[in-house]
N, C-alpha and C positions, 0 to 999 in steps of 0.2 A: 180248392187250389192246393197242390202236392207243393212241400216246403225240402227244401232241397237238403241233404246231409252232405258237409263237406270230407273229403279224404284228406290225406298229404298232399296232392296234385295239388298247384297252382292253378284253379279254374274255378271261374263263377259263371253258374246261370245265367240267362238274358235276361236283365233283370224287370224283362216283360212278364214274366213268370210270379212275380212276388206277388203275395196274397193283396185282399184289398185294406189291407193295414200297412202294409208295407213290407212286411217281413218276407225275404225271398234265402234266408240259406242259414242252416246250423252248423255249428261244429268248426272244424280249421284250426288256426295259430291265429298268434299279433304278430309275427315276422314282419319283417319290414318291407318283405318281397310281396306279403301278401295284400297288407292293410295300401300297399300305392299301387297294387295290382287293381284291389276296391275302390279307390279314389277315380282311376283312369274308368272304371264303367259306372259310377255313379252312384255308388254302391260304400256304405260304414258300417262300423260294430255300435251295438247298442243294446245293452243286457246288465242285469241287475245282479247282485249279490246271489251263488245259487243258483245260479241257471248257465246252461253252457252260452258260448259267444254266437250270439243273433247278429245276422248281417241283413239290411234295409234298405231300400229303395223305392220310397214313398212316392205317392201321388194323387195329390198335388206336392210340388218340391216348392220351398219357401226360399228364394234368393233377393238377391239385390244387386241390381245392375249401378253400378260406379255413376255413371250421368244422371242418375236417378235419386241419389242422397236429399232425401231431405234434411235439413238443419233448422229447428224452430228458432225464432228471430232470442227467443231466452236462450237456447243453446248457444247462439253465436256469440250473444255476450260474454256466457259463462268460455268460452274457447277466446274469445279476445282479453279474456281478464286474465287471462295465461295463470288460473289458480295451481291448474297441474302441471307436472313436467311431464312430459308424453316420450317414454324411449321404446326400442325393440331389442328384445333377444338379450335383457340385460339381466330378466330374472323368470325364466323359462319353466322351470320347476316350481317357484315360490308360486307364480300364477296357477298353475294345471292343479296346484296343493288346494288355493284359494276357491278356486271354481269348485271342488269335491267337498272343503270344509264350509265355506259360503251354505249350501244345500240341506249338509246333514243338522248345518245349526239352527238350520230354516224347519226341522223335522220331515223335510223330503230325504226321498233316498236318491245316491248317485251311480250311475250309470260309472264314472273313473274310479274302479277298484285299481287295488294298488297293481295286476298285473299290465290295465290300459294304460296308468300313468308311466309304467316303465315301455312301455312298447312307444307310447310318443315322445318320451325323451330321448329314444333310440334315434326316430327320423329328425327329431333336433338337432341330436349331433350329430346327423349326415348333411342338416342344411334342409331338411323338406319341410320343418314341423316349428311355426314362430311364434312368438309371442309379441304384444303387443302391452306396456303396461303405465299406468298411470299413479304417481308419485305427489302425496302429499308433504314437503320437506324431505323427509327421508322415507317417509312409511309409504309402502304398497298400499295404494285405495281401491284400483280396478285394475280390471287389464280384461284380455282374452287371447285365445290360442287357436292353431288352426291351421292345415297344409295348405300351401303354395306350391306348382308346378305350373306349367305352359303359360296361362292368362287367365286363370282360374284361383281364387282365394277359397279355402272349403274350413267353414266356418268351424270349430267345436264346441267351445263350449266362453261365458264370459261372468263375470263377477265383480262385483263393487261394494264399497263400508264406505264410499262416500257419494251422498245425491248428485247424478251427470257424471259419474267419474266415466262407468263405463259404455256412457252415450260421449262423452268426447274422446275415449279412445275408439271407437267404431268409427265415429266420423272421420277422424285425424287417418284411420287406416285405408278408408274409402276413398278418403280424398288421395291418400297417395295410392292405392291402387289406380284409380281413375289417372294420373299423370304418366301412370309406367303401362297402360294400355289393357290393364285387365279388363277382362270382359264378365265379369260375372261375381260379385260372395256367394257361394253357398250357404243359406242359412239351416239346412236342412226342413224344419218343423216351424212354422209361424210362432209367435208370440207377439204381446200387443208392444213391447218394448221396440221391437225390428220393424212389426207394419208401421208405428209413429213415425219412422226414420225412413220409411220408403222402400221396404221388403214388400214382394207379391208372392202371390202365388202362383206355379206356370205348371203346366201337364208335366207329368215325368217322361214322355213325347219330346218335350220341347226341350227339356233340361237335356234330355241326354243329346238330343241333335246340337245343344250349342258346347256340350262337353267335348263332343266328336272334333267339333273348327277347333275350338280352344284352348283345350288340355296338353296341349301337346302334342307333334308331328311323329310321325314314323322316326325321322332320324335322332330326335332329339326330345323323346317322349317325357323324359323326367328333367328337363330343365330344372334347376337349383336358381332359388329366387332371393338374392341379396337385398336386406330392408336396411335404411340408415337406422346408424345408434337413434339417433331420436327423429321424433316427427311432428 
């Protein structure tokens, strides 16, 4: 399977094309025109320290459909016991910082070098790119981050220093997706954290036909998604 080299042009392969790992296109920018051009076909960056920018489009694609939340009956306690204060978009950068230090302390490597962290702080302050965070007193415990357009949440990345922190921010953010009519989180890549909570796995077939309804119309393709200070 040929892996695509990207130019300056604004254009992605179908991302029928991607290898069977997922990998379908080298090279490009983090522009902001580019990375919500990737979004709109189903399509993220994902590269490590040293390598140029990998763009991806797996299959099987790991989502989670809003109706579909599971909540273990301990989870719901720990969300009635209102331990955490649950806000959005209040600390945007400390989280994307937490999710990159979270990893390397864990002695994995991360994928958010500092030019991905500045490229999604970019569509934050346009309004495409949110955070979700969870607050013990005053200290950051969890949160996670991730684009919003049409009826589509596209998951990035999430992190927690405190046990359920950032299983009760996923929930709290499902549940209000599920209110405001989303049809879909993107979680990209399974982990046993998301299937516990009610992530599947669907064709990358099926994801992109529900991206197509979803994501956004001809006239109003990037839609900008307003989340309350808290949730």
């Amino acid at each position: 399977m040929s892996i695509f080299h990207l130019s300056d042009e604004l254009i992605f392969p179908d991302p029928k094309w991607a290898s069977t790992e997922g990998l379908l296109a080298i090279g490009g920018d983090l522009s902001v025109e580019r990375l919500l051009l990737a979004y709109r076909h189903g399509i993220f960056p994902w590269y490590g320290e040293g390598e140029p920018i990998l763009w991806w489009s797996p299959d099987p694609r790991c989502v989670l459909i809003p109706s579909e939340l599971y909540v273990s009956s301990r989870l719901q306690r720990v969300i009635r016991q209102q331990r955490f204060r649950i806000t959005c978009n209040c600390a945007f950068e400390q989280v994307v910082n937490a999710c990159a230090a979270v990893r390397v302390s864990q002695g994995e490597e991360t994928w958010l070098l500092p030019e991905m962290q500045e490229a999604y702080q970019r569509l934050h302050a346009l309004g495409f790119a949110h955070s979700v965070e969870a607050w013990l007193d005053d200290e950051l415990v969890g949160g996670l981050y991730g684009v919003a357009f049409g009826r589509f949440f596209f998951g990035e990345s999430m992190f927690h220093r405190q046990t359920n922190a950032s299983k009760v921010v996923l929930a709290k953010l499902v549940r209000h997706l599920r209110e405001r009519g989303f049809q879909l989180l993107d979680c990209q890549v399974p982990n046993p954290h998301l299937l516990s909570m009610g992530a599947v796995n669907v064709s990358r077939e099926n994801f992109l036909a529900k991206l197509k309804r979803g994501g956004g119309d001809s006239k109003h393709p990037l839609e900008q998604v307003v989340f309350p200070a808290e949730l």
